[in-house]
C-alpha positions as CSV (number, residue, x, y, z in Angstrom):
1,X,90.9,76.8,120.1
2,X,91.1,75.9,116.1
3,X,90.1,72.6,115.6
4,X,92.7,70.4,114.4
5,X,92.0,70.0,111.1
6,X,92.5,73.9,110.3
7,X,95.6,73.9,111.5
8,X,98.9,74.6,110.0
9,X,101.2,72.5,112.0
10,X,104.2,70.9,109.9
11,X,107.3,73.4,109.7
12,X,107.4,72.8,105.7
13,X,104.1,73.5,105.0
14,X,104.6,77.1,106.5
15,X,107.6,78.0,104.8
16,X,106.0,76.5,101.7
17,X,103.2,79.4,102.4
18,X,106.0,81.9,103.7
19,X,108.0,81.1,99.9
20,X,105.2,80.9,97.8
21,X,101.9,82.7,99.1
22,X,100.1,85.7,98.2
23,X,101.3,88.8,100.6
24,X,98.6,91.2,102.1
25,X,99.2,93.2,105.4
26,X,96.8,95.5,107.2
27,X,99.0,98.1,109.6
28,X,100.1,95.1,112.4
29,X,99.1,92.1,110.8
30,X,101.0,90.3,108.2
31,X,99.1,87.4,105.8
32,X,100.6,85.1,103.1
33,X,98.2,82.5,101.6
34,X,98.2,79.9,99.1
35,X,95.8,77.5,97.6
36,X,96.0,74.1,98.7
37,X,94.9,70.8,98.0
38,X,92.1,70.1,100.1
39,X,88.7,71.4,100.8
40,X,89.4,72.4,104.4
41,X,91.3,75.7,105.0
42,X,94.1,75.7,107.8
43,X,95.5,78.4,109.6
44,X,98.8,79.5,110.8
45,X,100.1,82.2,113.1
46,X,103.8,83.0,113.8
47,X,104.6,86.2,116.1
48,X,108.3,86.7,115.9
49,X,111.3,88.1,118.0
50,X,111.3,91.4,116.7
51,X,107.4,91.5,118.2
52,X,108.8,90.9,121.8
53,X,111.9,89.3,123.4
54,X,109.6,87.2,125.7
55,X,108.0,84.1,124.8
56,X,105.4,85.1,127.4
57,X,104.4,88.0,125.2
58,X,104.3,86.3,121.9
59,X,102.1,83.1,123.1
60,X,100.3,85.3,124.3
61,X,99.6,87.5,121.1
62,X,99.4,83.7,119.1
63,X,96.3,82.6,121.5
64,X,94.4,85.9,120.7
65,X,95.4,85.7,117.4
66,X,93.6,82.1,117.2
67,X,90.7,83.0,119.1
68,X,90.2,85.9,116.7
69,X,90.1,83.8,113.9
70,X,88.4,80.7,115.2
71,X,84.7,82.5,115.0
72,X,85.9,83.8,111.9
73,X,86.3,80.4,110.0
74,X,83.3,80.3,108.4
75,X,83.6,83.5,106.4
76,X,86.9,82.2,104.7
77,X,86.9,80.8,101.9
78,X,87.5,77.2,101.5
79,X,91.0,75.4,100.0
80,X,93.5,77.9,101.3
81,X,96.5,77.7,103.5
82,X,96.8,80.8,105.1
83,X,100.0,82.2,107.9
84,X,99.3,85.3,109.7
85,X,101.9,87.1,110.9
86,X,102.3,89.7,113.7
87,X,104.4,92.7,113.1
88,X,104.7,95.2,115.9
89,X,105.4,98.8,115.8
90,X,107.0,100.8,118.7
91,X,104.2,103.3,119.4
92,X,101.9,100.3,120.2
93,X,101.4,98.2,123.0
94,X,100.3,94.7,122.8
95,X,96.9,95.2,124.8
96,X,95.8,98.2,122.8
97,X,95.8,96.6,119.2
98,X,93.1,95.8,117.6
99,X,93.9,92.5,115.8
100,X,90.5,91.7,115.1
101,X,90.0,95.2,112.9
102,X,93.4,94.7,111.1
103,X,93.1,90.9,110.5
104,X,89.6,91.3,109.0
105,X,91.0,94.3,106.4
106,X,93.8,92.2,105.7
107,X,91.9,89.0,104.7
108,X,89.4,91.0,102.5
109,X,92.1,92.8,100.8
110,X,93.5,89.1,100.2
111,X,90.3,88.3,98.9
112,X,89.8,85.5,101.1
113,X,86.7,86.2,102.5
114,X,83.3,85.0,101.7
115,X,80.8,88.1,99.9
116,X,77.8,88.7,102.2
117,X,75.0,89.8,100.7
């Protein structure tokens, strides 16, 4: 679970990210992010009707989507607000993605992960 302080919660702070963020995408995963005003970066994830009809199916995608991320916190970077977004594509079904894969290649084509060396 995300801790609550890198959380996205408020409804206008996402659509503030959905207006105004950078957009990358990586095949079924959808990010916009935007710098913000604090040193903590929060997270939001949004999986849409057009993903599946059933609420079932998309809080289920929005918990794996968290947990993905949650071990993932420390490699990105700092001061960013940051919505991911589900897309799904007919061919696919939901337990055979690989989220993990698609949200990492999307964040580093963002930019918003932290350079190991």
């Amino acid at each position: 679970m995300l801790p609550f302080k890198n959380r996205l919660v408020k409804r206008k702070e996402h659509e503030q990210v959905q207006k105004l963020g950078n957009f990358t995408s990586s095949k079924n995963i959808a990010i916009k992010a935007m710098k913000n005003n604090s040193q903590e970066t929060r997270i939001g994830v949004i999986v849409g009707l057009k993903y599946s009809k059933k609420a079932v199916e998309r809080n289920q995608v929005k918990r794996a989507l968290r947990d993905i991320v949650q071990p993932e916190l420390k490699n990105i970077v700092r001061g960013y607000d940051i919505v991911i977004m589900a897309r799904k594509k007919e061919e696919e079904k939901t337990r055979s993605i690989n989220f993990k894969k698609n949200i990492l290649e999307a964040l580093e084509k963002g930019q918003l992960l932290i350079n190991k060396k």
